[in-house]
C-alpha positions as a Markdown table, in Angstrom:
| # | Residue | x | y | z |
|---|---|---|---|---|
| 1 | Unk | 97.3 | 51.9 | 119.2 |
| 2 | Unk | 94.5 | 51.1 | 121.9 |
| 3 | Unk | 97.0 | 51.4 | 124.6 |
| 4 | Unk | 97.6 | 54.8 | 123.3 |
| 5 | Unk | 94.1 | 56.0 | 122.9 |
| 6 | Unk | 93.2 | 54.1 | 126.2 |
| 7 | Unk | 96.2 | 56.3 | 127.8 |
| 8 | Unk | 94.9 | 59.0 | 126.3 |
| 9 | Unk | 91.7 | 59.4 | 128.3 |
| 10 | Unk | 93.5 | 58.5 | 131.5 |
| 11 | Unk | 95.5 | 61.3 | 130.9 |
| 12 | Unk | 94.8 | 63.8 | 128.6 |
| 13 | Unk | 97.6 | 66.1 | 129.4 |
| 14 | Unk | 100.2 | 64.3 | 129.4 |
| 15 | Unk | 102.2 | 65.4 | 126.6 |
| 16 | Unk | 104.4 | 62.1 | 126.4 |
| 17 | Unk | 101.1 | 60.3 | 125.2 |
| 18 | Unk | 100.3 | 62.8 | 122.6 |
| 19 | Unk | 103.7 | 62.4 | 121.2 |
| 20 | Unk | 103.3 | 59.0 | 121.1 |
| 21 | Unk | 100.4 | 58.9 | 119.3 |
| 22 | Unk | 101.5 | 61.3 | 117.0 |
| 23 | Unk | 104.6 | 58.4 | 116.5 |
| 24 | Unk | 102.3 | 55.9 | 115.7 |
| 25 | Unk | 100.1 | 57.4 | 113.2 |
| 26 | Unk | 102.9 | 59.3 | 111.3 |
| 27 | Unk | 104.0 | 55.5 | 111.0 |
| 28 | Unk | 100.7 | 54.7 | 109.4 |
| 29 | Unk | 100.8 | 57.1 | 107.4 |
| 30 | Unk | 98.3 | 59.4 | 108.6 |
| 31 | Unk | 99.8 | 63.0 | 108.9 |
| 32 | Unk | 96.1 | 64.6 | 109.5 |
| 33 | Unk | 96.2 | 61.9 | 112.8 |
| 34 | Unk | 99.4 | 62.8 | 113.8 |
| 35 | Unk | 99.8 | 66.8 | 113.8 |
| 36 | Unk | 96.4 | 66.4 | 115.8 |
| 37 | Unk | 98.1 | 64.5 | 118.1 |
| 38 | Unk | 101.7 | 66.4 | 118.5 |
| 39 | Unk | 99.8 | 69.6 | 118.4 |
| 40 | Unk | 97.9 | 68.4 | 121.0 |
| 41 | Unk | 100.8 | 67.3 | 122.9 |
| 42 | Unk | 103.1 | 70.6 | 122.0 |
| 43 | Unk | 100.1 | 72.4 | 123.9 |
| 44 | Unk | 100.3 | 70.7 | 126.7 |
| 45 | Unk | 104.0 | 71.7 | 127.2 |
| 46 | Unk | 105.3 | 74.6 | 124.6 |
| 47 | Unk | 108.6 | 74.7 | 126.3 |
| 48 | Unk | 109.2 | 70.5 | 126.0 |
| 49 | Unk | 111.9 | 70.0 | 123.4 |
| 50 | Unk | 110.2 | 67.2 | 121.7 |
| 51 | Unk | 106.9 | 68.3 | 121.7 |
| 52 | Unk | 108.3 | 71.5 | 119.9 |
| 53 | Unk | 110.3 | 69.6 | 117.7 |
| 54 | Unk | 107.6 | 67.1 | 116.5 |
| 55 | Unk | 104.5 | 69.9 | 116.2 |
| 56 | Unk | 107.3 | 71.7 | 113.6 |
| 57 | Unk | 108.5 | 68.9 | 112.2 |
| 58 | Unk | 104.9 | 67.6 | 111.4 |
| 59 | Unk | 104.1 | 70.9 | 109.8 |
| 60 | Unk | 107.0 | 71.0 | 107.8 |
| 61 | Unk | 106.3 | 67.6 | 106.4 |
| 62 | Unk | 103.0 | 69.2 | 105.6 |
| 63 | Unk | 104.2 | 72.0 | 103.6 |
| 64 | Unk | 103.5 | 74.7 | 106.5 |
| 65 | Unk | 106.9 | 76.2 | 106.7 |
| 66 | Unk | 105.8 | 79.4 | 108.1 |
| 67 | Unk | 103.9 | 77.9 | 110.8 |
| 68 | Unk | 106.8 | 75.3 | 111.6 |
| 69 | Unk | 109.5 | 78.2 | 111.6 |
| 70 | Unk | 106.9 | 80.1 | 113.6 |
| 71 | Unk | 106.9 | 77.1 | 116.5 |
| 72 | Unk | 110.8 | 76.5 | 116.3 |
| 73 | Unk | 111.2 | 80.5 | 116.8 |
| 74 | Unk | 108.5 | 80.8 | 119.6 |
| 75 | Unk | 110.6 | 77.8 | 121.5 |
| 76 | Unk | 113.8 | 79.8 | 121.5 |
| 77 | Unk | 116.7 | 77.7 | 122.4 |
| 78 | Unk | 118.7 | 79.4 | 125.5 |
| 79 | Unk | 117.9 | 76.3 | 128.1 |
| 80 | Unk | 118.3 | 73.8 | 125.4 |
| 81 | Unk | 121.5 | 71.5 | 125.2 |
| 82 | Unk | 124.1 | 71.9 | 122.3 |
| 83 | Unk | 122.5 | 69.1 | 120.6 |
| 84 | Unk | 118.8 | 70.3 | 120.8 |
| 85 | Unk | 120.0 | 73.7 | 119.6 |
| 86 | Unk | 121.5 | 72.1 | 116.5 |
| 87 | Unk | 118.2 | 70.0 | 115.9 |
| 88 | Unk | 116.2 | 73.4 | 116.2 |
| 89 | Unk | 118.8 | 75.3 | 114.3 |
| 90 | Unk | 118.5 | 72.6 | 111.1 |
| 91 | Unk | 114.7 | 72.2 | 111.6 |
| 92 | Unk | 114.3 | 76.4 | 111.1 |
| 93 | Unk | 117.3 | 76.7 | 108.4 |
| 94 | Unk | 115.5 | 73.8 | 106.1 |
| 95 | Unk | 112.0 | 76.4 | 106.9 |
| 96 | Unk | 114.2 | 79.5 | 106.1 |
| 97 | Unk | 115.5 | 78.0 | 102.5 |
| 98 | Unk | 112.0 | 76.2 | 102.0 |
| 99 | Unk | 110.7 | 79.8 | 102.2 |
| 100 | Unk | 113.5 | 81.9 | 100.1 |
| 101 | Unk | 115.1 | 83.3 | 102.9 |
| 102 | Unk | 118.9 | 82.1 | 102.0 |
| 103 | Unk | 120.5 | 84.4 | 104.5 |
| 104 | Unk | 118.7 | 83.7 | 107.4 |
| 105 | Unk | 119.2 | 79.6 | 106.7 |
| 106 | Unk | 123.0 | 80.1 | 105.8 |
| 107 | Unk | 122.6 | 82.1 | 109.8 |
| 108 | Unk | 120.8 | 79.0 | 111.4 |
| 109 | Unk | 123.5 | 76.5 | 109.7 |
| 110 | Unk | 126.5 | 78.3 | 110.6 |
| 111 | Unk | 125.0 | 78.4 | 114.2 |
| 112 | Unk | 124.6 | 74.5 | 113.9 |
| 113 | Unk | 128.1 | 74.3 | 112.8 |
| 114 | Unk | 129.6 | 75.9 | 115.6 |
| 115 | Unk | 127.6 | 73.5 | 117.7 |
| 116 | Unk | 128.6 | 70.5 | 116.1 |
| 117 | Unk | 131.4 | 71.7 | 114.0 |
| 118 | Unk | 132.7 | 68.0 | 112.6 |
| 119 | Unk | 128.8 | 67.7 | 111.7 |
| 120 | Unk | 129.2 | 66.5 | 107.6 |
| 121 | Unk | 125.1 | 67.2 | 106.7 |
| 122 | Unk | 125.2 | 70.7 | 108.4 |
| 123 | Unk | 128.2 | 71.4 | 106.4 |
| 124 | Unk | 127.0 | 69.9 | 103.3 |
| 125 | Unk | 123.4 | 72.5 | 104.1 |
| 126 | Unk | 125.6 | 75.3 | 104.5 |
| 127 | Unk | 127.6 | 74.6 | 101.1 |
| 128 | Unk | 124.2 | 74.1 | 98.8 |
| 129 | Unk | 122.9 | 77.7 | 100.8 |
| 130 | Unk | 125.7 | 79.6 | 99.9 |
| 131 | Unk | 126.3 | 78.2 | 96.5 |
| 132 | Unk | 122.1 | 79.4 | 95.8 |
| 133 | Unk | 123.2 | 82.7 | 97.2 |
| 134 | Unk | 126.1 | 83.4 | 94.6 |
């Protein structure tokens, strides 16, 4: 952790740091410590994929799903590979169901399964969605 807060000040925009701060707190335990820290880092970059990811996930874990489905939106996911896409897509379906929004979740896990069609936890999703929508 002094390594990290030492890197920190050496370079305060690096995003990479941030993140890994962000790491080492959420492994502490300390989500205040850590969404400070992948917020900071998801500033310094809003178009890198982890810093994205990590700054949503954080604030889903936090029981911001608006503001996590906002980030994941915001990213968009056209210059993403098929396996970032899918991460996205889950992160924003989980957001969408957390939220009531069963259509636009079973949308986001059908997209994931055309990704990664042979993808048993997407599928599993998709099945729970659709049985809450009958």
């Amino acid at each position: 952790m002094h390594c990290l807060l030492a890197a920190r000040e050496l370079g305060p925009s690096i995003p990479e740091v941030h993140s890994l701060l962000g790491y080492a707190y959420l492994q502490k335990d300390d989500k205040r410590n850590a969404e400070i820290s992948y917020r900071t880092a998801y500033e310094c970059d809003e178009r890198d994929f982890d810093a994205v990811y990590d700054y949503a996930y954080i604030l889903a874990e936090t029981g911001r799903a608006q503001e996590a489905l906002t980030v994941v939106l915001d990213r968009g996911l056209a210059d993403l590979d098929e396996e970032q896409q899918a991460r996205l897509l889950t992160l924003a379906a989980e957001q969408h169901a957390g939220l009531g929004d069963l259509p636009s979740a079973r949308d986001a896990l059908e997209r994931v399964l055309l990704l990664t069609p042979d993808d048993p936890d997407a599928r599993a999703n998709l099945d729970h969605v659709l049985e809450a929508c009958r």
